[in-house]
Structure formats: C-alpha cells, structure tokens
C-alpha distance (Angstrom), angle and dihedral (degrees) to the residues before:
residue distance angle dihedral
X1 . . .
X2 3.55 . .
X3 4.26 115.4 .
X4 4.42 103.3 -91.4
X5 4.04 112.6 -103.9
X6 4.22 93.8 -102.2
X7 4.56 87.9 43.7
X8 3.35 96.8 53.3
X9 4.45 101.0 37.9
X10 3.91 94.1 32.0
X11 4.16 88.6 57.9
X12 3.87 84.0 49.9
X13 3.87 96.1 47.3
X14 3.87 118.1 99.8
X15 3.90 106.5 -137.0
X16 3.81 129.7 -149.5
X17 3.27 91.5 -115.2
X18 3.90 100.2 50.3
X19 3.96 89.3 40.7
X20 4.12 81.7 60.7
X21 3.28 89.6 44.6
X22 3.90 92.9 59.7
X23 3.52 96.8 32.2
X24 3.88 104.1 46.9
X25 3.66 85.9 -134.1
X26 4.04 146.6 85.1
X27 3.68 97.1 -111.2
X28 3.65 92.1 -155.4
X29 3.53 79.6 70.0
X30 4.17 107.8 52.6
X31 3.94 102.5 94.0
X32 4.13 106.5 -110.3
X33 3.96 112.4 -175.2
X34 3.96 84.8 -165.0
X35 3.59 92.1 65.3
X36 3.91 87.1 59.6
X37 3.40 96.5 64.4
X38 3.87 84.2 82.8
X39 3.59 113.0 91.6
X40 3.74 97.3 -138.5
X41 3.96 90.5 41.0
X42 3.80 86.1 54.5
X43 3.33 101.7 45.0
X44 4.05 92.0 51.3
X45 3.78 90.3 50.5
X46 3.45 100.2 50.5
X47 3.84 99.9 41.9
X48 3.75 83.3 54.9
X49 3.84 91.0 55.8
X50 3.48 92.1 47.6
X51 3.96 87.8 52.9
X52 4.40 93.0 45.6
X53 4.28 81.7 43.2
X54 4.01 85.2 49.9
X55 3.29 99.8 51.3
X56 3.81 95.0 40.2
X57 4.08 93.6 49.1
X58 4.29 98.6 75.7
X59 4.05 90.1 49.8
X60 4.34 94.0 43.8
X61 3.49 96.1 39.3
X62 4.31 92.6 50.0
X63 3.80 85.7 47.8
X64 3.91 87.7 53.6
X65 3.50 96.3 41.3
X66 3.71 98.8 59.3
X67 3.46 101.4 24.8
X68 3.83 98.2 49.6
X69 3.67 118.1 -10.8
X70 3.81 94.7 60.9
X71 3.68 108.3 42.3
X72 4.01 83.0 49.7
X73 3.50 102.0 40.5
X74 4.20 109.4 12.1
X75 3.55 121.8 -131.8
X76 4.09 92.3 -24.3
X77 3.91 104.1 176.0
X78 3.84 87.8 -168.6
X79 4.12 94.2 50.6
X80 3.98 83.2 56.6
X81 3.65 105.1 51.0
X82 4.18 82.5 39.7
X83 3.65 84.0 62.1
X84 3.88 98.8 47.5
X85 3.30 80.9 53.3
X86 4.00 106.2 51.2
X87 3.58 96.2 29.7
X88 3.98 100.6 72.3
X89 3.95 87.1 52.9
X90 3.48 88.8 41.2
X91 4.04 89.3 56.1
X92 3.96 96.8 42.9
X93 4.45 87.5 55.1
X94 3.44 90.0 41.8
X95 3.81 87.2 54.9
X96 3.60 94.5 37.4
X97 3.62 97.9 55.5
X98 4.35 93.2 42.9
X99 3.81 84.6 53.3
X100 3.73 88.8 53.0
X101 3.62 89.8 48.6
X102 3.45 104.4 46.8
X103 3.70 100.8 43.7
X104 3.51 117.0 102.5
X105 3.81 100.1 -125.7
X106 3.76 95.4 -160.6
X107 4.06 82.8 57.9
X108 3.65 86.4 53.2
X109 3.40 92.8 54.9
X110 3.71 105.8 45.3
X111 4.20 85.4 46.1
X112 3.63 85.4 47.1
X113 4.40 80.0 56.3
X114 3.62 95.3 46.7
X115 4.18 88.9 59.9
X116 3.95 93.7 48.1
X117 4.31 76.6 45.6
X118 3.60 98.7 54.3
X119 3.65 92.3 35.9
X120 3.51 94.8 57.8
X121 3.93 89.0 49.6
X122 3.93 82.1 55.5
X123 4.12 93.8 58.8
X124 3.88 85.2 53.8
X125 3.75 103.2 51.4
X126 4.06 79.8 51.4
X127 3.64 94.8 48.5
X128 4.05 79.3 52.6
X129 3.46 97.3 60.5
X130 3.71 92.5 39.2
X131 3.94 85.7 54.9
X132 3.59 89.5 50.7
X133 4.02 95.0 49.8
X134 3.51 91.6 55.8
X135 3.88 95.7 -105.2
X136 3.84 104.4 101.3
X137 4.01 115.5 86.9
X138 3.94 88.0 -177.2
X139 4.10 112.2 126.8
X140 4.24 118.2 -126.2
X141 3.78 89.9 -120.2
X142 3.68 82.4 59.7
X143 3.20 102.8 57.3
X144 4.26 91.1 37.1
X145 3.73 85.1 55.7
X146 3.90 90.9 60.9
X147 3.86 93.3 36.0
X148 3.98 83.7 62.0
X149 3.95 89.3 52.3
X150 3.47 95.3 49.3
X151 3.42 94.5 57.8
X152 3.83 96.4 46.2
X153 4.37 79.5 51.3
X154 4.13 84.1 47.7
X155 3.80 90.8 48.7
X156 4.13 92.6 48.5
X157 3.80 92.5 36.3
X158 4.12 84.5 56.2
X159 3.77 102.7 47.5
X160 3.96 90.7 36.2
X161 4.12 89.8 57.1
X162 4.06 76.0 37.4
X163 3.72 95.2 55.6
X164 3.82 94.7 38.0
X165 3.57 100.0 61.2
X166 4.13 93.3 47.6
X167 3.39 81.6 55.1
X168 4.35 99.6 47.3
X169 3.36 85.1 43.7
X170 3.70 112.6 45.4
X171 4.12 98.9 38.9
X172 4.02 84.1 -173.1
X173 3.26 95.3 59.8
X174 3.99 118.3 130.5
X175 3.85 112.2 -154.0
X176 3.33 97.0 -159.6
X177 3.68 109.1 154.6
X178 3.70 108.8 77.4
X179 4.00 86.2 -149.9
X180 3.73 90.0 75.0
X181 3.61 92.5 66.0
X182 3.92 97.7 41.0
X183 4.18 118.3 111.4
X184 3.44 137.8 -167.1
X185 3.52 97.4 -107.7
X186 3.87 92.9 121.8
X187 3.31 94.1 63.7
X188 3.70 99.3 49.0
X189 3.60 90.0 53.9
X190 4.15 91.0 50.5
X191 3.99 80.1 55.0
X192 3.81 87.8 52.0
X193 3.84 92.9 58.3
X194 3.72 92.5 71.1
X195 3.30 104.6 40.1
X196 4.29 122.5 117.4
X197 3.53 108.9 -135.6
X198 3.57 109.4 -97.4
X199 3.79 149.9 116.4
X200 3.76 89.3 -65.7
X201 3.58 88.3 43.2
X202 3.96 87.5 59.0
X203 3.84 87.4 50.3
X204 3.59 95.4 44.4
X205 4.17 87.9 58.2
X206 3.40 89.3 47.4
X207 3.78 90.5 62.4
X208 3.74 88.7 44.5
X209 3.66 90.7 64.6
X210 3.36 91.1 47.3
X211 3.57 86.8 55.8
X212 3.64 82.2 51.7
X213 3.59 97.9 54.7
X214 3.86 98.7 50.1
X215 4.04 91.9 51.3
X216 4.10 90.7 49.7
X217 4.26 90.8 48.1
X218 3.91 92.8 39.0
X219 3.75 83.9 52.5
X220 3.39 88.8 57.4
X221 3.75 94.2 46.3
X222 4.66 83.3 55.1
X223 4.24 79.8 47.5
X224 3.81 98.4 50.5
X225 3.63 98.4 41.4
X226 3.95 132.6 112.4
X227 4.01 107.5 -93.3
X228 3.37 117.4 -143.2
C-alpha cells in the first residue's frame, strides 16, 4: 500500500525548525531582497523601517544639532527640521546597505532554493487532489519518479545549508575534501531521462534546477574558502 499523501510529502518537507537547526539562525530573520518583491512582504518591511528610522530620528538629530549643526550654523530652525527630515532616510540606507553587507549571500541563495523546494512540493499535493477528483491523467510511477528526486534535492539542500554554516562560522576552515561539496544532481538528471513529458515532468525539471542551483552556490562555498 502506497505511503498516504501527508506520510510521504510531510517526510520531504523542510521545517522552520529543522532549517534553524541547520542554519544556526531564525530564517525569518536573514535579510532576502527576493522576498520583497511581494507587495505585502514589502510593505511590512518597510513600514517597520520607517518605525526603527522613527524612533532613531529625535536621538541622531539632537546629537547633530549640538555637536555639529549649531557651532556651524547657530540656532538655525531651518537646519533642524532639514535634519528631521534627512535623517529617517538616512537611517533606512544606512540599514539597507549593512543588511546587504552582512548577509551571507550564499545563505540567500540556498534559502532562496528551499522556497522553489517547498513550492514544488506544493504543485504535487495539488496534482494529488486533482488525481483524486478525477481530473489528473498523470501515472503513479510518475509522480514516484519525482518523489525520488526530491529527496535526492532534500538530501543536497540539507548538507549544502550543512556545509554553509561550517563554513560562516569557522572562517579558518579548509574544505579540503572535494566530497563535501559533491550533490546528487547526477542522479536527478538520470531520473530525468525517463521521464514522459507531463505535469510531473514539469515538476521533476524544476527540481533539476534546483539541483542546479545548489551545485553552482556550493561551488562558490569550495571558491571562497581558506586554502591551505
């Protein structure tokens, strides 16, 4: 008896809790421009910058004011309310740019993965249902063939956020053995060979260039790393 729709996807799920796990870190909280691009995402981010810039302005501008404004240009009324003006801005760049900085980009990326991963675990719980309603013509081997990708994509996705955070967090680090940095991505492609063109088919590529993803930002984990 085949595995139940919410066994077999829920095993290949990434939680929030196992991502932190691997990545020493809340993901919610690792700065992710891509997640911007959603209206609602960017709205919520920037109305909380304006509220950090806000509460930052009154303390930045007094420092200017009688540390530099003043002896320059006396008690200017118009320099001030310049300055409650500017600052704010000043303090949502300033933020903007240190996120940018401090972000591991490779992180980024591999989160950035784990989204396309989860998403494409989405499209096959709806295929399910479809299949169950009648309205699905795709074949069980089908969708077996892409369960086995996805968990070769699971398995590189895991030791890539793995490797990754050795690497952020141990600077010294010498990746030395090539194997570290090897993926599955062969195998997903020999899985590729066989498959019919179909929805699953679609889904199955999908997880190929996930595949593809992970090798090119390990590869730059094997670039960026101490040589002995």
């Amino acid at each position: 008896m085949t595995k139940t729709l919410k066994s077999d996807l829920e095993g290949l799920e990434i939680s929030a809790g196992e991502l932190r796990r691997l990545t020493g870190l809340d993901p919610t909280e690792v700065f992710r421009p891509k997640r911007l691009k959603n209206s609602r995402s960017r709205l919520n981010f920037f109305l909380g910058e304006l509220i950090v810039s806000l509460a930052l302005t009154p303390i930045l501008v007094g420092f200017l004011y009688l540390f530099v404004l003043r002896p320059l240009l006396g008690s200017s009324l118009l320099a001030a309310i310049a300055a409650l003006l500017i600052i704010p801005f000043l303090i949502i760049a300033g933020r903007w740019l240190w996120r940018v900085r401090r972000t591991p980009k490779v992180l980024v990326a591999l989160l950035d993965d784990v989204d396309r991963y989860h998403a494409t675990l989405k499209a096959i719980e709806i295929g399910d249902r479809l299949a169950a309603a009648g309205s699905s013509g795709a074949t069980s081997g089908d969708r077996q063939t892409l369960i086995s990708a996805l968990q070769l994509t699971r398995n590189d996705l895991v030791r890539a956020l793995q490797t990754e955070r050795i690497l952020r967090e141990n600077q010294e680090f010498l990746a030395t053995n090539p194997t570290v940095f090897a993926n599955n991505l062969t195998a997903i492609q020999s899985l590729q060979v066989s498959q019919q063109a179909s929805e699953y088919g679609r889904l199955l590529d999908e997880a190929l260039q996930i595949g593809v993803s992970i090798r090119e930002e390990m590869q730059k984990l094997q670039e960026d790393s101490p040589k002995s």
